[in-house]
N, C-alpha and C positions, 0 to 999 in steps of 0.2 A: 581518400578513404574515409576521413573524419565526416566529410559532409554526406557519405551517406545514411541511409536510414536503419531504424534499429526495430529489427522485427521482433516480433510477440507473436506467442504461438498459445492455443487454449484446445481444448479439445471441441470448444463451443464458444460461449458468450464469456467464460468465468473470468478470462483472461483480462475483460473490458476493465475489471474495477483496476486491476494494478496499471493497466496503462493510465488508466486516471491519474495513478499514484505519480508517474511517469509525467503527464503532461504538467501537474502541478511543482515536481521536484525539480523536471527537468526541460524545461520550459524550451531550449533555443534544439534540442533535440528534433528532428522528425520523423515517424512512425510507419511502417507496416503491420496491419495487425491478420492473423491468420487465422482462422475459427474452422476444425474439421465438424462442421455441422451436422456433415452428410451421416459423420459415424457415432457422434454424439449420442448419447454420455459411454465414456469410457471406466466408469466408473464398474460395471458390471462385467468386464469383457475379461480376456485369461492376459496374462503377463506377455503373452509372446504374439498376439492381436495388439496389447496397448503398442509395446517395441515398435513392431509393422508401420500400425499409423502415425507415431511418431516419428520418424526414421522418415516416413514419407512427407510429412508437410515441413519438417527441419528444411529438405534438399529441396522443397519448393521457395519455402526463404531465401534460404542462401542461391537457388535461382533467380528473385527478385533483386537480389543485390545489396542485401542487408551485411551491415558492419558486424554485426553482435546479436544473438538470441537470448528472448526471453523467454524461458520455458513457463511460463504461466500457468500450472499445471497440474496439481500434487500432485496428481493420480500419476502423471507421465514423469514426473522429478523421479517417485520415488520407485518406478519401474526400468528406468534405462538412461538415468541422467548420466553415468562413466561411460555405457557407450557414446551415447552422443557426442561428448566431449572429445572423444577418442573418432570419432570420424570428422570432425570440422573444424580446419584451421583458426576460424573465428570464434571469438569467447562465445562461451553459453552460460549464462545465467541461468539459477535453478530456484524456484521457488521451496520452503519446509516448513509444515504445518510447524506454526506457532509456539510448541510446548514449554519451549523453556524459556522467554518470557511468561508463561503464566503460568508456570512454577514458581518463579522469583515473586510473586506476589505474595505479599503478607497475608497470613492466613491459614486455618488449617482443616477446611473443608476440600472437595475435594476437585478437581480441573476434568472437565468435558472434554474430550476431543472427539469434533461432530462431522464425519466427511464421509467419501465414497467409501464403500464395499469394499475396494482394491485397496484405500490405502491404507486404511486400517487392518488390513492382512498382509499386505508388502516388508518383504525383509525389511529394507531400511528402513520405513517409519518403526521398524518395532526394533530395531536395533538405536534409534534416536531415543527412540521411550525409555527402552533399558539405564541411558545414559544419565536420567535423570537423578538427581537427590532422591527420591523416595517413588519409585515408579510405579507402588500401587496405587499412589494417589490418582493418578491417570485412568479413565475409562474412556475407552475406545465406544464410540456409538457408531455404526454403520447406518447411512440415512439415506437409501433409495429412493428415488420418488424426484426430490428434492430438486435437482438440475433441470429433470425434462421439463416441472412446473416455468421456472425460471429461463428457461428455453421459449417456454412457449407466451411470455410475457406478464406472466402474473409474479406481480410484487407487491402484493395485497397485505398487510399483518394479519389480517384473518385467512387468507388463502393457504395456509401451511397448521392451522390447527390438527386437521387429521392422524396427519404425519407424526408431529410434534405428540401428540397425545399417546400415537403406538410408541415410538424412541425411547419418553423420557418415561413410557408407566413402570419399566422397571426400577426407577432412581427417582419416585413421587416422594417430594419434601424431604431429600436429602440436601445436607448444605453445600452449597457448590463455590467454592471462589469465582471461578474463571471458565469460562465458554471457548475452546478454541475452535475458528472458523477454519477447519481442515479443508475448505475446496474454495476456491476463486470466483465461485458464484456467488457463494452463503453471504458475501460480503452487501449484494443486493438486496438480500432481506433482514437486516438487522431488527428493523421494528420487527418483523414475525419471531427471531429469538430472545428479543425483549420480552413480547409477548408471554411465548408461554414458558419463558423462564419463571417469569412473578406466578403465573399459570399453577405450575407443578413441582418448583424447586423451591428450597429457601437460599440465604447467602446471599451475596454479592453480583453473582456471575456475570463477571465482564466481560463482555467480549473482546476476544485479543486474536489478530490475522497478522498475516507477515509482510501484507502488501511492503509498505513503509521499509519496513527493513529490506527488501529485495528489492527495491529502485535506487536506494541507496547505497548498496551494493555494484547494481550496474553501473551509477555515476563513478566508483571507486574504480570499478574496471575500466570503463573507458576512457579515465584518466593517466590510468596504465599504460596502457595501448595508445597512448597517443590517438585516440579515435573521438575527443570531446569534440561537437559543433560549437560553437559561437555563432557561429549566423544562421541556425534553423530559425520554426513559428513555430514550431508545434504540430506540423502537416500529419495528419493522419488519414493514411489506404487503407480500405475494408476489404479485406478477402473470404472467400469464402467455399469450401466444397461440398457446400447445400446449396438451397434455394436463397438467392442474394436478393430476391423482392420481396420475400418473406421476412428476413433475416436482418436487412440492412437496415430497415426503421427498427428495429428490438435493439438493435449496439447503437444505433445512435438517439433511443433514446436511456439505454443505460450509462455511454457518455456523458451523458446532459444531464444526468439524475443528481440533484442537485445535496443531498445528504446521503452519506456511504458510512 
């Protein structure tokens, strides 16, 4: 069971940066990674469509024969992660926006949290919020647009000006600590929210994701479970239920991106 592979599941590409996270933490590991392309971005769809394809590409995993799931996801974490866990004997890992690391930062301007539609209206993320020391500090930004660009391979710092100029003109030259990268792709464009951070905000605004801590996590679990490799490389399988000729140079060249 140890020597099999540990799948990651994304609604799209988002999922690529944390296996990143994944091949550099956990090097003797080897991978499946699962990209629902086809239905891509889940970020706009109603709670019980996210459930569905979710539900659907988990059983296509654990069809391929994976040890343990990576929910690479927010949007899908914070729509149906108890079910999931509650249908599949094998651990599932769940990805969660950031916030409280970047709350703990010193400071007292105020913490971005920058993701999909859904998961900034999702119970759980907004019962995470709640949990905070001071949870007005928190503003929730809904940022549509933003995946399909990144979907469709643009990683440009200037390619997301537009976007970035509607989001942040309500909160222009407000002080901001911390940036949280609420979706698994945003992690792709960081030059773009460097950009127009300096752009339109004052502060600090670090950017802070959770990849790091969620691979870190798997290694704890699968030292649990007795499911650690020792003799993987690092193998990584591309799946996909899009178009894989389209799609399979975009994740391998987000793999290979050599600053995240």
């Amino acid at each position: 069971m140890a020597n099999r592979p540990v799948g990651f599941f994304d609604s799209g590409l988002g999922g690529a940066s944390v296996l990143r996270e994944a091949l550099r933490l956990l090097p003797n590991e080897n991978y499946i990674y699962y990209g629902d392309n086809a239905n891509a971005p889940y970020g706009d769809r109603t709670e019980e469509d996210i459930t569905a394809l979710t539900f659907r590409s988990a059983h296509r995993l654990v069809d391929m024969g994976v040890k343990a799931i990576v929910l690479a996801c927010n949007t899908a974490t914070a729509t149906c992660i108890n079910q999931i866990r509650n249908e599949f004997s094998i651990p599932v890992i769940s990805i969660e926006p950031a916030i409280k690391p970047a709350c703990s930062l010193p400071g007292t301007g105020k913490v971005l949290m920058m993701a999909t539609k859904a998961t900034t209206h999702l119970e759980r993320y907004l019962r995470l919020r709640e949990r905070m020391p001071d949870p007005e500090r928190v503003i929730n930004i809904p940022c549509p647009g933003i995946v399909e660009r990144i979907e469709s391979g643009k990683l440009g710092a200037e390619d997301y000006d537009d976007l970035f100029a509607e989001f942040l003109a309500p909160y222009k030259g407000i002080e901001v600590d911390a940036i949280v990268l609420g979706c698994t792709h945003y992690i792709f464009i960081k030059d773009a929210f460097r950009r127009n951070a300096a752009l339109h905000l004052n502060g600090g605004c670090q950017l802070v994701d959770g990849n790091e801590g969620t691979v870190r996590q798997l290694g704890r679990v699968l030292e649990a479970h007795n499911l650690t490799n020792h003799a993987g490389c690092g193998n990584v399988t591309f799946r996909t239920s899009g178009d894989n000729n389209r799609i399979k140079p975009i994740f391998d060249m987000l793999i290979s991106k050599q600053e995240l």
